[in-house]
N, C-alpha and C positions, 0 to 999 in steps of 0.2 A: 828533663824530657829529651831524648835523642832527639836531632836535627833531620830525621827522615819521617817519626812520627809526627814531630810540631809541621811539617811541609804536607802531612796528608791531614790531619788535623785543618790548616788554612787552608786548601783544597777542596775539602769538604764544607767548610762552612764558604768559599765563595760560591760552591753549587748551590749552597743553600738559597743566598743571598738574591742567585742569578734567577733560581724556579722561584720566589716570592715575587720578586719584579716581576716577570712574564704572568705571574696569576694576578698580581696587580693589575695588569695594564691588560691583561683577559676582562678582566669584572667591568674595568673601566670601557673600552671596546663597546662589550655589549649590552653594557647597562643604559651607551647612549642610543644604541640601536631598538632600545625596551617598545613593546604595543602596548600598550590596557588590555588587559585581556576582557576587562568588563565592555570595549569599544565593541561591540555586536558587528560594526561595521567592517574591524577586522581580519576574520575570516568571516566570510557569506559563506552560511550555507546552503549546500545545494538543495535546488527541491527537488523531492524524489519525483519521479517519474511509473507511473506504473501502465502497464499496456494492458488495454481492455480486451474483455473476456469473455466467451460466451458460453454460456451453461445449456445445458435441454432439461426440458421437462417430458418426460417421455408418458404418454395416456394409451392407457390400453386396460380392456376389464373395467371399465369404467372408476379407473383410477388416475390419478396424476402420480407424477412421481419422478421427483419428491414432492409431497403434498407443500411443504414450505421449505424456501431457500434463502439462504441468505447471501448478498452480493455486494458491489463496490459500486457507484452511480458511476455511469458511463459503458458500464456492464450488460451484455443481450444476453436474453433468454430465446431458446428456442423451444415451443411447443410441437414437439413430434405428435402424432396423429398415426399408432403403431395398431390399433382397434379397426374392425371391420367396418364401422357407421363413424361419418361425419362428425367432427366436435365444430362448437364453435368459441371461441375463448372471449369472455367479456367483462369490465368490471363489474364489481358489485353494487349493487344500488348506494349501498351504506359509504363506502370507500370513495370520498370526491378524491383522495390520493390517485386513486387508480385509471380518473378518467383520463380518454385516450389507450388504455391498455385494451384495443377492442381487433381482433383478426377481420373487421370488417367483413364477413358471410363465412360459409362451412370451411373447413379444413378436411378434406378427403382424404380418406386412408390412406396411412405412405404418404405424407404429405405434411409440411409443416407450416408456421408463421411465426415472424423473428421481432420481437420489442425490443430497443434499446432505455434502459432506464438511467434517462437525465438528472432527473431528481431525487433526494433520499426521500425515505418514509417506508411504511405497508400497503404494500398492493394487492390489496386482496381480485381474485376473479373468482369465475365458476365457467362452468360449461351451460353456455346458453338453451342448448339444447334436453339438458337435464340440472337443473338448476342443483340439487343436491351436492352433484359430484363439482368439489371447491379446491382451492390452494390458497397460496398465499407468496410473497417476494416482498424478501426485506431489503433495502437498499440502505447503507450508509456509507457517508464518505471516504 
């Protein structure tokens, strides 16, 4: 073997020699730096944050509308009152969920009343006024 090939030849094998050390002493390094990853306490994660919301219910034609919605606890609803005659919004007999969902007297045309629901479950109401015309607000967390 010429004396210029055997001189790149050991050349190359000290580079070799030099990147095995360095990934050696890499694994080493980091391996003492290691987490658990099964340690939960590790990363915390964050809790989401979400910013509450307010929906309407819009009554007119003696309708609600949307007759039922669905929302997030911590979330209002606003009962718009867009109809010519008074509503008055109240639970249901049936629904002890809903008690407290009451506009406490009329709601004048153009005119609305705002619940915040704290709690999950079905809130069913109706219109006091005309017990027929109902809805309903699903709350989950």
């Amino acid at each position: 073997m010429p004396r210029d090939e055997l001189q790149l030849n050991s050349i190359l094998w000290i580079c070799i020699i030099f990147v095995l050390i360095l990934m050696g002493t890499a694994v080493y390094y980091f391996e003492s730096k290691h987490i658990n990853l099964a340690d939960q306490n590790a990363y915390p994660t964050p809790t989401p944050s979400r910013i509450a919301r307010e929906y309407t219910v819009f009554y007119q034609g003696g309708v609600f509308s949307p007759t039922n919605m669905h929302i997030h606890q911590g979330d209002s609803v606003k009962f718009q009152n867009n109809a010519n005659t008074p509503i008055y919004i109240a639970h249901t007999r049936t629904s002890t969920d809903a008690i407290g969902l009451d506009s406490g007297g009329a709601i004048t045309p153009n005119n609305s009343f705002t619940y915040t629901f704290n709690d999950e479950g079905v809130f069913s109401y109706y219109n006091n006024f005309n017990d027929t015309q109902r809805g309903s607000v699903i709350v989950r967390p």
